[in-house]
C-alpha positions in Angstrom: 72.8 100.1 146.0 75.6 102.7 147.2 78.3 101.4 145.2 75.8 102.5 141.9 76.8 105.7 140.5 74.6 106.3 137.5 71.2 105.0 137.5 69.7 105.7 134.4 65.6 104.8 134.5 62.9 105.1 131.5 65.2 108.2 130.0 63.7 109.6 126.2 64.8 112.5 123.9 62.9 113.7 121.4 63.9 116.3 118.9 61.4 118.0 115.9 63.5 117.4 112.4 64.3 120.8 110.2 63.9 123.4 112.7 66.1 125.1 115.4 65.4 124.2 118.6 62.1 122.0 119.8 59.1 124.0 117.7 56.9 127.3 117.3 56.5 129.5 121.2 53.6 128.1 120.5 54.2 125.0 120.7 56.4 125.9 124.2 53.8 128.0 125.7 51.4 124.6 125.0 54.6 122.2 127.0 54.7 124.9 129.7 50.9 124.4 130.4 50.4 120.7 130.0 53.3 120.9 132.6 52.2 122.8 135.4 48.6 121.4 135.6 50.5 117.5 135.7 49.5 116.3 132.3 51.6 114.9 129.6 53.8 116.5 127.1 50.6 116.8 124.3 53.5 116.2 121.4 55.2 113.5 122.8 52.5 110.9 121.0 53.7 111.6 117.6 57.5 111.0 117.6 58.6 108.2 115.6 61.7 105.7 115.6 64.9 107.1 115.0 65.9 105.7 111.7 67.7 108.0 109.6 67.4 105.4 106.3 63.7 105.7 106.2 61.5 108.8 105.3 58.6 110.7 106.7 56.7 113.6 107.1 56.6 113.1 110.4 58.6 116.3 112.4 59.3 114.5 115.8 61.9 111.5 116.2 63.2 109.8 119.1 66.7 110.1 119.8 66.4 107.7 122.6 63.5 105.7 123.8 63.0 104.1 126.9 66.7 104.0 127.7 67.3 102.1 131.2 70.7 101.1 132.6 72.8 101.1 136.3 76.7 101.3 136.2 78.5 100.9 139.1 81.7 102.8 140.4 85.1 101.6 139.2 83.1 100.1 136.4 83.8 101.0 132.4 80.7 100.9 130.3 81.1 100.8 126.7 78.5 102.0 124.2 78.5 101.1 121.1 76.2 101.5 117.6 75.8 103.0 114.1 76.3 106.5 113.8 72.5 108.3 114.8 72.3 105.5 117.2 71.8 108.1 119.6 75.4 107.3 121.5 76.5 111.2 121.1 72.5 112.1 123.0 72.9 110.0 125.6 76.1 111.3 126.4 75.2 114.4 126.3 72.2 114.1 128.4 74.5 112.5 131.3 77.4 115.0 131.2 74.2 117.8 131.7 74.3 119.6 128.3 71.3 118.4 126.7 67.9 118.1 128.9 66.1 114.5 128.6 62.6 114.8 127.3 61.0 112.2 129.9 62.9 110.2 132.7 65.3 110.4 135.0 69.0 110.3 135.4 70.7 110.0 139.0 74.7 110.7 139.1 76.5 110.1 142.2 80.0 112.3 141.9 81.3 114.8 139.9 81.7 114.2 135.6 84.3 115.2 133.4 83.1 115.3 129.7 85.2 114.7 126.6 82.5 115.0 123.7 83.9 116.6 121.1 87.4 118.3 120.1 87.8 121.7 122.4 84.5 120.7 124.8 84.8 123.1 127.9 87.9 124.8 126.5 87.7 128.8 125.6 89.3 129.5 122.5 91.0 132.8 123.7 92.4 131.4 126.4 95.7 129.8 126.6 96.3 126.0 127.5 97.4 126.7 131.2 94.4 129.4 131.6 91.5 126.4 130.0 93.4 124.1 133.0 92.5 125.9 136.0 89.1 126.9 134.2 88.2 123.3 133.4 89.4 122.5 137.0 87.5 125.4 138.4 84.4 124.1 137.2 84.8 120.8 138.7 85.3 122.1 142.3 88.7 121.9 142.5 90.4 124.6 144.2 93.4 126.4 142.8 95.7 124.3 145.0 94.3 121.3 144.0 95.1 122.5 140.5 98.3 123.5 140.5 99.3 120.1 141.8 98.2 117.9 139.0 99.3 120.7 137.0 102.7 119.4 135.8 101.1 116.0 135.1 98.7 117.0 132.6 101.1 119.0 130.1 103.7 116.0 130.6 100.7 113.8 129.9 99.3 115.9 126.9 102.6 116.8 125.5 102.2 120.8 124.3 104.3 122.0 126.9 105.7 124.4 124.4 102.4 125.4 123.5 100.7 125.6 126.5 100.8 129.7 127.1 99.2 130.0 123.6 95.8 130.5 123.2 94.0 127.0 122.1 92.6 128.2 118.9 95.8 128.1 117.5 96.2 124.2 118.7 96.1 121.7 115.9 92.8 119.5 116.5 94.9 116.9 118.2 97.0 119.1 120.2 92.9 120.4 121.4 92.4 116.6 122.2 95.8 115.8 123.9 94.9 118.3 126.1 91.3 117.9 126.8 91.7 114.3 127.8 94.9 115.2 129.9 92.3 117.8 131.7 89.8 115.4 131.9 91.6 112.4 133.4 93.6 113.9 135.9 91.4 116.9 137.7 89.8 113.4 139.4 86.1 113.1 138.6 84.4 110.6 139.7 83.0 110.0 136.2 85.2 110.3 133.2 83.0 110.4 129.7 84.5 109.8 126.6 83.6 110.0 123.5 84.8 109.4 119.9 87.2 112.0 119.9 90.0 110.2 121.0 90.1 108.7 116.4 91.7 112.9 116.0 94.9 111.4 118.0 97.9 109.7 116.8 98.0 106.2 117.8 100.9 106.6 120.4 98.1 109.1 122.2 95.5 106.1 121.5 97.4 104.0 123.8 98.1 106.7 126.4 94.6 107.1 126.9 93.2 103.8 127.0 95.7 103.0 129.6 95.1 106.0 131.7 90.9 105.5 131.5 92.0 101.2 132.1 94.3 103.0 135.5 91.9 105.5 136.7 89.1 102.6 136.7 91.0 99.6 138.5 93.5 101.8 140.1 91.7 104.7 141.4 88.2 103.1 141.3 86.5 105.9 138.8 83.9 105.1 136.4 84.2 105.3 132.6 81.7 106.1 129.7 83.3 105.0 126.8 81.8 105.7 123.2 83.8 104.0 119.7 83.6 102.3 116.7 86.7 100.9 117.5 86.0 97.5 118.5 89.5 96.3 119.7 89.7 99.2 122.1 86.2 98.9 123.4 86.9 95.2 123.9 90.2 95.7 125.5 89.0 98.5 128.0 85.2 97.7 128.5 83.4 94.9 131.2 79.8 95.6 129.7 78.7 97.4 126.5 75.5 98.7 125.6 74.6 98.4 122.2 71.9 101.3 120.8 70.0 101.0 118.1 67.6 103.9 116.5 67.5 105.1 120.3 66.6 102.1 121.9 68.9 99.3 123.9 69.6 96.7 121.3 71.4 94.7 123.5 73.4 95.0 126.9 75.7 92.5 128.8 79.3 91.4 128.9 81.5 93.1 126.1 82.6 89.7 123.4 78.6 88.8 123.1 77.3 92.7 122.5 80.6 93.0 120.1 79.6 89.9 118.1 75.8 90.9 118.0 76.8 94.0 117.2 78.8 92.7 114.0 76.2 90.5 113.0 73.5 93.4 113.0 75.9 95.4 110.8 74.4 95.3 107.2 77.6 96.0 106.0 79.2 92.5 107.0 78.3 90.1 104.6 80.0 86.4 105.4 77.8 84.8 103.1 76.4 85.1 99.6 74.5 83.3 96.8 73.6 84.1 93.4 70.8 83.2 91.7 70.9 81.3 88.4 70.3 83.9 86.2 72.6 86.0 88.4 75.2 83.8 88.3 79.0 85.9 87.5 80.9 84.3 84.8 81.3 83.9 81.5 80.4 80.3 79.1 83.4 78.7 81.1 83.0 79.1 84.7 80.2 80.0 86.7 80.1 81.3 90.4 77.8 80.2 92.9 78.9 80.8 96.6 80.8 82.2 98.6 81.5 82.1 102.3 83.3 82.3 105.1 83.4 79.1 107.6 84.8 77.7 110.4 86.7 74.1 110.7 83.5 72.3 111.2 81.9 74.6 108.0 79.6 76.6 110.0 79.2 80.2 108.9 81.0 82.5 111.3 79.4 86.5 111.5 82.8 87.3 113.7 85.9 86.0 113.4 88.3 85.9 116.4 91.6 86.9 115.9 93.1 84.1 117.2 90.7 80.9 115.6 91.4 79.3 111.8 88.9 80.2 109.0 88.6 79.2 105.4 86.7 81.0 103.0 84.7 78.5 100.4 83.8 78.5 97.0 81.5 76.9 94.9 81.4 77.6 91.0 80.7 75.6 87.6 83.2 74.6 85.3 81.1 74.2 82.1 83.0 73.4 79.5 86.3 70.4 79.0 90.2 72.0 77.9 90.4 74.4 80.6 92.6 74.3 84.1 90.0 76.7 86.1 92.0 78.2 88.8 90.2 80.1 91.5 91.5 82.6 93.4 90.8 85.1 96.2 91.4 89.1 96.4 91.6 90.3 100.2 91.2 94.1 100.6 91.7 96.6 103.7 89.0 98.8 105.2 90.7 101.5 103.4 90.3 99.6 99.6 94.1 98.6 99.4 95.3 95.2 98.3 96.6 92.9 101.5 96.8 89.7 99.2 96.5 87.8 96.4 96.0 84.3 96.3 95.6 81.6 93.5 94.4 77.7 94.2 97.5 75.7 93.8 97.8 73.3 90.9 96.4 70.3 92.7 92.9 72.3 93.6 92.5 73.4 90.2 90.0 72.4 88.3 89.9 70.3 85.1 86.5 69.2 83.6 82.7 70.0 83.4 81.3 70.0 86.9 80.6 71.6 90.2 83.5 72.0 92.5 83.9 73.5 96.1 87.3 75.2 97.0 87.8 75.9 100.2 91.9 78.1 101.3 92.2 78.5 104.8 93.4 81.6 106.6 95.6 81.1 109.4 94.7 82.2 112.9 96.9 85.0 114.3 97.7 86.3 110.7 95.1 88.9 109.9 95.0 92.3 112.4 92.1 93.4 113.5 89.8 95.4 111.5 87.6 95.3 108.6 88.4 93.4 105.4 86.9 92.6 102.4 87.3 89.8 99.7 87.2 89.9 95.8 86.0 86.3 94.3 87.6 85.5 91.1 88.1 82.0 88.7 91.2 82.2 86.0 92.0 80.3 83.6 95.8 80.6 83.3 97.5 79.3 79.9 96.1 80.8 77.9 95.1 84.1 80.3 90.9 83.8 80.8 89.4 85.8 83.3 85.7 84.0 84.0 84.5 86.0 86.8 85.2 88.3 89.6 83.4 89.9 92.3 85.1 92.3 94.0 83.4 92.6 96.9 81.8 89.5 97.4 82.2 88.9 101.2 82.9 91.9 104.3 84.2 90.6 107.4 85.6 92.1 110.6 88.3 90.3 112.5 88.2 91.1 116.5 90.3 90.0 119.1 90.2 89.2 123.3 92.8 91.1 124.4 93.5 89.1 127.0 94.6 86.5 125.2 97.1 88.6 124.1 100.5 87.2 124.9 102.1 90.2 125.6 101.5 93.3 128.0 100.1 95.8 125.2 96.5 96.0 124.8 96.3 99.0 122.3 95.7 99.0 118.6 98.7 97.4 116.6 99.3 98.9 113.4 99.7 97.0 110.0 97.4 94.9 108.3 99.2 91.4 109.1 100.2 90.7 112.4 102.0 87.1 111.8 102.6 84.6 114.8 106.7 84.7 114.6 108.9 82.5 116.7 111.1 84.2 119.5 114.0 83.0 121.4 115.7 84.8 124.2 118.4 83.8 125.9 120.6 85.0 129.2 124.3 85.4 128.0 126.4 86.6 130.7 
């Protein structure tokens, strides 16, 4: 189809572990004659699924494996996965800096790569000198250069800095002005990758509205790599999700996000102990915990903007104590968000089994990653029975555009609480 600017078909790269570059000149010389008389690669047979938590003796991995995928022009992909995924390879093999080991790439249009902090840039030059360079090697002329000139220092913000030479930039300074390079000498394919994290967030936002402008305004196609889920979801159509080099998943950007989340080991909505496992003490017990939804199915993501309670179910073992449970909510970063202790009337008084189930209101929680500490208390006299600290791991993710407000960046803060607003003409 014309309007198909990458076509990606059967693309693999494979790379031999613990040595520099791809073997022996033996081992070349071998590839260089398999080659020219039309046979296969004689190593490719051995390579082995790229999945850095397992070990082998094996030399030869597969940074990508069978890797097939169209985008279309004005389109932004996302790509998403755990890091050695092979998101960084791929990249790299589309933006020409990396060779594929089998398979074929077709680009329609010129690419502007932003892979990692200073790609492109030469240190000893100065910021105004790595502008018409960068722009030199995309074909522009000087002209052509000089006239988006004034737009990309204003965008990038080092006008004061940019006659000094770029080894002396900070690493976001490097960034500010690599993306400002990248998204205004007009490629026809802007890549992206992580880098955009080294920023402050008011540069965040500048750039995921200039890549969100330069698709649906200018019709250019994005590449856009990040772990950050709100901006991938806010920006992206489709998402590919990679997984030890091969395609996971691929399709429209809230179901790849959500399988993506549920494939992460790391999130943990539900949890039971066994008997003889069981945290506590000769006075309360634990036995669940996990996170629901209104009807008390198990949610893997939680949307921003839907009601969740998180559930407990514990022992009380012995009569005379008022067994309070309580929850202790965490940020991505291990600092406190909340306490919270059952009330008086959802304590519990007598031997038994009991289920406690708080709910957390929708549009309360930011996005992000967050993390819950089970505990049971007995409060006069003081008894701690049990707590786990990190009992359950959740993300909260949101649809941006059910946001009721014109921003569709990151927010910062860990609470984002839905407050009541009045405005009113006076005069």
């Amino acid at each position: 189809m014309s309007n198909i600017v990458i076509q990606v078909q059967n693309l693999s790269k494979q790379y031999r572990l613990g040595e520099i570059g791809t073997g022996s000149l033996a081992h070349d010389v071998n590839r260089w004659w398999y080659r020219i008389r039309g046979k296969e690669n004689p190593y490719l047979k051995i390579g082995e699924v790229n999945d850095r938590t397992v070990q082998s003796d094996n030399d030869y991995v597969w940074a990508l494996k069978d890797i097939n995928f169209e985008v279309k022009q004005g389109e932004v992909l996302g790509i998403i996965g755990r890091n050695g995924a092979g998101k960084s390879t791929l990249l790299k093999i589309l933006s020409k800096t990396t060779a594929p080991t089998t398979g074929q790439i077709k680009i329609k249009g010129r690419i502007a790569s932003l892979l990692e902090v200073g790609t492109g840039f030469h240190p000893e030059l100065s910021g105004r000198d790595n502008i018409f360079l960068n722009g030199a090697i995309l074909g522009m002329t000087k002209k052509e250069i000089q006239k988006k000139f004034d737009e990309i220092v204003d965008f990038a913000g080092v006008e004061r800095y940019i006659d000094t030479p770029v080894k002396r930039y900070s690493s976001g300074m490097y960034v500010r002005l690599a993306f400002a390079v990248a998204a205004h000498l007009e490629p026809e394919i802007l890549i992206v990758d992580e880098v955009l994290a080294v920023g402050d967030a008011e540069f965040q936002k500048k750039c995921l509205g200039k890549m969100k402008d330069v698709s649906v305004n200018e019709g250019r196609t994005v590449l856009f790599v990040s772990h950050n889920m709100t901006a991938v979801k806010s920006l992206c159509q489709d998402i590919i999700f990679l997984k030890n080099g091969f395609i996971e998943d691929i399709g429209k950007a809230e179901k790849i996000i959500n399988s993506y989340i549920i494939s992460d080991g790391q999130v943990v909505t539900k949890r039971e102990w066994r008997q003889e496992d069981y945290p506590g003490d000769n006075i309360a017990r634990l036995i669940k915990a996990e996170i629901i939804d209104e009807s008390g199915i198990n949610l893997k993501a939680i949307d921003f903007s839907d009601n969740f309670y998180i559930e407990i179910i514990y022992d009380v073992l012995l009569n005379g104590y008022v067994v309070a449970p309580n929850i202790h909510l965490f940020d991505k970063s291990g600092e406190y968000v909340f306490v919270a202790i059952a009330e008086r009337s959802s304590s519990s008084s007598g031997i038994g089994r009991y289920k406690t189930r708080v709910k957390i209101p929708r549009n309360f929680l930011n996005n992000g990653r967050y993390s819950i500490g089970i505990a049971c208390t007995t409060l006069l006299p003081h008894i701690l029975h049990f707590y786990e600290k990190d009992a359950l791991e959740f993300d909260i993710v949101e649809d941006m555009e059910n946001r009721n407000n014109f921003y569709r960046g990151d927010i910062p803060g860990v609470i984002r609480p839905e407050l009541f607003w009045e405005t009113m003409k006076i005069k």
